[in-house]
C-alpha positions in Angstrom: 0.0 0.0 0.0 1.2 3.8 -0.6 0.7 6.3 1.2 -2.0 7.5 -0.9 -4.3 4.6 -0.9 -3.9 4.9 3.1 -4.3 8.3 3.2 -7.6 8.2 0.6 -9.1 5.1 2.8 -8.2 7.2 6.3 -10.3 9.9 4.6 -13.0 7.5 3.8 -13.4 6.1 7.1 -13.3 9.6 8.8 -15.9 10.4 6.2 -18.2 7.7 6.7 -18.0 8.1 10.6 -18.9 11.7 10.4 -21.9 10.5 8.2 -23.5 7.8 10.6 -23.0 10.0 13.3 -24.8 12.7 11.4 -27.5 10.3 10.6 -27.8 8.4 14.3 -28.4 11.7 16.1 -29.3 15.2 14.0 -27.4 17.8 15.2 -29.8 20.4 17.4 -27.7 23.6 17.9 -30.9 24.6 20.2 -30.5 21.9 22.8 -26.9 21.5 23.0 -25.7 22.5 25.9 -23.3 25.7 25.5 -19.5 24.5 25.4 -18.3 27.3 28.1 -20.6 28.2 30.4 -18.1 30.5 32.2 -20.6 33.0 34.6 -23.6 31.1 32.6 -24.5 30.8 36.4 -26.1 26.7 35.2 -24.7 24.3 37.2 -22.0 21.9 36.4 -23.4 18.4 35.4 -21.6 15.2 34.4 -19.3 13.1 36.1 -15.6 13.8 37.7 -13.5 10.8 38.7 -12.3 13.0 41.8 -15.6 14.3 42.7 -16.2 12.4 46.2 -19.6 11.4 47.5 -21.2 13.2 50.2 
């Protein structure tokens, strides 16, 4: 293999990842939640690894 057949089939797979995540789950801009909320004053969901339980 050259580097341009692995390069063109990279591509491809990147490609057709994009597209079945495209077509699993249609992207919402309205319900995403905002990637900084810096002073947003919403409060922090999700997990932390060093978050302890009360």
């Amino acid at each position: 293999m050259t580097r341009k057949s692995t390069a063109l089939i990279a591509i491809a797979g990147l490609l057709a990842l994009i597209a079945a995540d495209l077509l699993a789950a249609p992207h919402n801009p309205y319900h995403a939640p905002p990637a900084f909320a810096l002073g947003s004053g919403q409060v922090a969901s999700g997990g932390f690894c060093g978050a302890l339980p009360d």
